[in-house]
Structure formats: C-alpha cells, structure tokens
N, C-alpha and C positions, 0 to 999 in steps of 0.2 A: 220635128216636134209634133206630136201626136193632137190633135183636133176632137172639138167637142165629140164629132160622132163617134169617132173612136173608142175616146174616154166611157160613153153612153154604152156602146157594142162589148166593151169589154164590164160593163157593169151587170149589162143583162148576162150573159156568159156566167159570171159567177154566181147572182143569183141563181140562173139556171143551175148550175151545178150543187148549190147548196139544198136546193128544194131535191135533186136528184138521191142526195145523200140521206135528205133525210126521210126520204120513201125506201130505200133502201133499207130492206130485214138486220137485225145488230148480228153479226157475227161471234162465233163463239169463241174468247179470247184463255189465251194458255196462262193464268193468272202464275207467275216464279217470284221469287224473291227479286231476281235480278229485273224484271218486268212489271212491279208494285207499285211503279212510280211511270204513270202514263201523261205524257206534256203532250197536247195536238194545240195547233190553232184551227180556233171553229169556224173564222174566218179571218180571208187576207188585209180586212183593213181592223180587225177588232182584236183584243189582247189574247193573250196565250195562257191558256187555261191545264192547270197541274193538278191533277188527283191520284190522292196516295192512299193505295188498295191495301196497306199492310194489315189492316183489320180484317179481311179476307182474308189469309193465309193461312195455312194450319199453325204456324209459329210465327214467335216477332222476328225481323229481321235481325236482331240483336237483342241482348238483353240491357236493360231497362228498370230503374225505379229504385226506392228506397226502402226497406226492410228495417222495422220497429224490433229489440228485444231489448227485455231487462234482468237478464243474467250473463252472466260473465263466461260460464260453461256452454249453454244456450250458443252465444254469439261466437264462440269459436270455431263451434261443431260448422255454423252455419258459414261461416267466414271459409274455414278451410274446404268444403264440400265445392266452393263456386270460384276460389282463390285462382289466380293467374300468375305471370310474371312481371305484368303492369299493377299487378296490385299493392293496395299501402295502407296503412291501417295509421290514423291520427289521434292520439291520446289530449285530447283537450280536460285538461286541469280543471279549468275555471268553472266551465257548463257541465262537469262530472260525466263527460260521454266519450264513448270513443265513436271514430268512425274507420268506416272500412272502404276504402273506394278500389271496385274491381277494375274499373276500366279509365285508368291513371295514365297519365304520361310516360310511354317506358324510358325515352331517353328525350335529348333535346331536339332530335331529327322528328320522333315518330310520336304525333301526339294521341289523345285521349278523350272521348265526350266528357269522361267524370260524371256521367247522371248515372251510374248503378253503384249502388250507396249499399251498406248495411249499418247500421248505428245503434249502441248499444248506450241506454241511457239509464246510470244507475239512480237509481228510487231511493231516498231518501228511508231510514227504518224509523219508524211511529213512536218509540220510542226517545230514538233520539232525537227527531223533531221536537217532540214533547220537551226532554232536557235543554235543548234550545232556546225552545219557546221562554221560556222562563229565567235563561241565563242572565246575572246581571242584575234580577231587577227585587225590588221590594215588594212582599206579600204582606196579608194580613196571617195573623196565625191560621186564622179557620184557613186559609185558601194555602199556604204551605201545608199545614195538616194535610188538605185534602189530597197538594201532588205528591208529598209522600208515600201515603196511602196508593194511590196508581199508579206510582213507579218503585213500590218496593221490591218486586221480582228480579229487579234491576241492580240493587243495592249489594256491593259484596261484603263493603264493610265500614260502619258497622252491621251483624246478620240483619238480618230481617226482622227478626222480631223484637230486636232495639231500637229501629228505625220506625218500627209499630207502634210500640211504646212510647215513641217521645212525643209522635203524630197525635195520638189517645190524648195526652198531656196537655200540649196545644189547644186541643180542641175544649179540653175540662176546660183550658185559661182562659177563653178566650174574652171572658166580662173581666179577666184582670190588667191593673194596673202596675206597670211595668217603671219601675225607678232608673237599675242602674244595671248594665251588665262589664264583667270581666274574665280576663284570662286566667285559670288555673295555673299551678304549676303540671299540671299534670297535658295542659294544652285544651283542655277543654275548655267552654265559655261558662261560665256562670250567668243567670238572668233572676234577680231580685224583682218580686211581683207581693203584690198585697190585692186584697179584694173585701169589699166590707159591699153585704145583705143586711137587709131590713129583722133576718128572722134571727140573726146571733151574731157575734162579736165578728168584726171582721178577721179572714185570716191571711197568712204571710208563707213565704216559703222562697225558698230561691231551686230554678227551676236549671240541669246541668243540659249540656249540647254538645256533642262532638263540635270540635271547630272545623272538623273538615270530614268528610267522607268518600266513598270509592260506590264510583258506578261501573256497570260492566256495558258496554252499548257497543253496536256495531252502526258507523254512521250509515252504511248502505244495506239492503234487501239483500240477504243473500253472500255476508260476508263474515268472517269470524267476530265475537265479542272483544273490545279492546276496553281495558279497564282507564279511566279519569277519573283523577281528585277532584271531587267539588269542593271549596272553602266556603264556611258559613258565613253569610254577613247579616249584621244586625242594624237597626237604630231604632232608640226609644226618642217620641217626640211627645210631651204633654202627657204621658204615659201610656202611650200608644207604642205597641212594637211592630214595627216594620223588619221583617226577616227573610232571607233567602237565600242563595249562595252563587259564588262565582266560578264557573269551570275553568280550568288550569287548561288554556290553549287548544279548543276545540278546533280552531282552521287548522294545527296541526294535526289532528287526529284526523279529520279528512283527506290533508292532504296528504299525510303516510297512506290511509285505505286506498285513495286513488294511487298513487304509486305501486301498492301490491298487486293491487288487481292489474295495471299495466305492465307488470313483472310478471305475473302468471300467465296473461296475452304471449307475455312476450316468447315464454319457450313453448307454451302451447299451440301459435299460430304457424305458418310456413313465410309466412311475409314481415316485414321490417315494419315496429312498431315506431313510429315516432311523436315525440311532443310536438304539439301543436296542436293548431285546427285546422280540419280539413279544408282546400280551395273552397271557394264559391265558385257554384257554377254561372259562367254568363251565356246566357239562350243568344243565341244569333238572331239577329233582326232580319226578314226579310223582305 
C-alpha cells in the first residue's frame, strides 16, 4: 500500500508534468470532420474536458435546421432538391402546415436526428380573414355598408355593383327606423324602415336584400378562388337593425384547400406525404 511520500512524489511528478505541457509551443492540429470532436483530460485527478471544433470547418458535419416557406410550389422545389430516402413529409390539418423532415427514421433498425426540417406554413388570404372576421355576427348598417364596400371585389353574386348599391342604401338609412322585415316569394328579404326630420314629413320605404349571396375567396395565399354562400342575417330590436350574414361551412372550405394542396404535394414531391404531424424532436441531455 503506497505511503504518504509516495502519494506526495507522485503529486509533484504530475505537476511537474502539467507545468511542462503548458510551456510547451501548441502544435498544429489537422482539424477533419472525423477529428472536430477533441476529449483530453487536462488533468488525472480533474474532469474530462470535450470541445467541438465543427464551427471550424469548411462544412457542418451534417446538415441541420429548419427552413421557413409560404408557398406550396416554393416548398416543393425545395423539399425535392435536399429529399433523401429517410425522408417524410407530414401534412398537419389543424396548424395548416406541412412539414418535411429529411433526416427521418428509415426503418426500425436505423434511426434519424429529425432536426433538418423544411415547413411550409400556409398564410391565411386578407380577404378571407376579413370574411371570417365578421362571420356570424351583427353589425350596424353603417359598419356592414362599410365591409361591403371592402369586400366587393370579392362578391360574384350578386355583381358588384348591386352589392354597391344596397351598401349606398344602408348607408342613406342609416338615422332609420326599422319595424319589421320578411321573406319574398322571390327569396329575398324585405326590410320596412320609416324615418321622420324636423324639416318635412317623415318618409317610409321598404328597403329589398338578397337573402344570401356568393363570395369568391381563397382561404390561403397563393391558392385558387373557391366560391361560398353567405346567408343574410337580420334582427330589428326597438327599431335598430342589426344585419350580417352567416358563411355556409367555412372549416370545410379550409379543409378541402388544405387537402388540395396536400394532393398536389403529393404527386409533386418524391417522398410519401402523410397526415399528421411531424415527431417532436427530444434533444438528449447530457
């Protein structure tokens, strides 16, 4: 069993040695891929010290990262230029994005980091957001006038400049007072309004409205126009008209758009589109 001087004689020794090393000139090291990853211990009684030279190299060891785009042609071109045979492409519904992951699991033996990502995330069109926005709910005339008015480009039918015209209408009405409204035989709504000034007799009219009309929208940036019924909706309260309309199944009309565009992935890319969403990645703790 080894004895304090020992223990002492072999302390000085290593010191010695350490001080030796570090007077020693650095030599010139052949920095490789397979060499970018240098482990020494700096010393025999202290931890073992890892540094990774890959920021040095002309190239990463790998590729790496995640790739933003928001077109559907766009992310093809790019999907297929980097595409592999571990690659998978996941069409997530919900979050309206696909994702591409190059460096996938090929099989159940041989697995995959999953951090080189491409993801395309369709953009919502301004329009349609607009038509959104307002789904559902009650305006005053003047503020239906007014989204008529900014969404008549939109309108396929009735044209556009009956859709003008009834907005102009509104807008005249808007100090009127609103009794009763109903359905035509012809399908249109009728709305009974009266309106009495100080400067002449009050006057009367009954004011017509398509009960439902046709928009042309494309729910995403960069997608064909898909036509939707809106249905007018009314209600007079104390002679106040509350008006606006209700879209005929807008989460379908998204989720057809996303369906096409993951149809057109599908014969346009070289790798298998599927539903879902892509893995999370879990980073290793070390």
């Amino acid at each position: 069993m080894p004895d304090d001087t020992t223990d002492q004689t072999a302390a000085v020794v290593a010191d010695l040695q350490r001080r030796a090393d570090e007077a020693t000139p650095p030599q010139p090291f052949d920095l490789t891929p397979e060499k970018s990853v240098v482990v020494r211990t700096l010393r025999n009684d202290e931890r073992i010290d890892t540094t990774d030279l890959e920021r040095m190299l002309d190239q990463p060891r790998r590729p790496r990262g995640t790739a933003l785009l928001t077109e559907p042609s766009d992310f093809a071109a790019y999907v297929n230029r980097l595409h592999s045979a571990s690659t998978t492409v996941w069409a997530d519904q919900d979050h309206s994005q696909v994702t591409a992951t190059f460096n996938d699991h090929s099989n159940g033996y041989t697995a995959g980091w999953r951090d080189h990502e491409a993801v395309l995330k369709l953009k919502r069109d301004e329009d349609w957001k607009a038509w959104i926005r307002r789904d559902n709910s009650l305006m005053s005339q003047e503020d239906f006038a007014e989204h008529l008015e900014d969404r008549a480009h939109t309108i396929v039918n009735p044209d556009t400049a009956t859709m003008l015209e009834i907005a102009l209408t509104f807008q005249t009405r808007r100090n009127a007072s609103f009794s009763r409204g109903s359905r035509l035989d012809s399908g249109d709504v009728q709305l009974s309004w009266s309106e009495e000034t100080k400067a002449k007799a009050g006057a009367s009219g009954r004011l017509e409205v398509p009960a439902e009309f046709t928009i042309a929208v494309a729910p995403f940036v960069g997608l064909p126009a898909t036509e939707v019924t809106a249905r007018l909706r009314w209600r007079i309260r104390e002679g106040q008209l509350g008006i606006g309309y209700r879209l005929d199944r807008p989460d379908l009309v998204e989720r057809q758009a996303f369906a096409d565009v993951r149809q057109m992935l599908a014969g346009a890319l070289e790798a298998p589109v599927l539903l879902g969403s892509a893995p999370v990645l879990h980073h290793l703790e070390h």
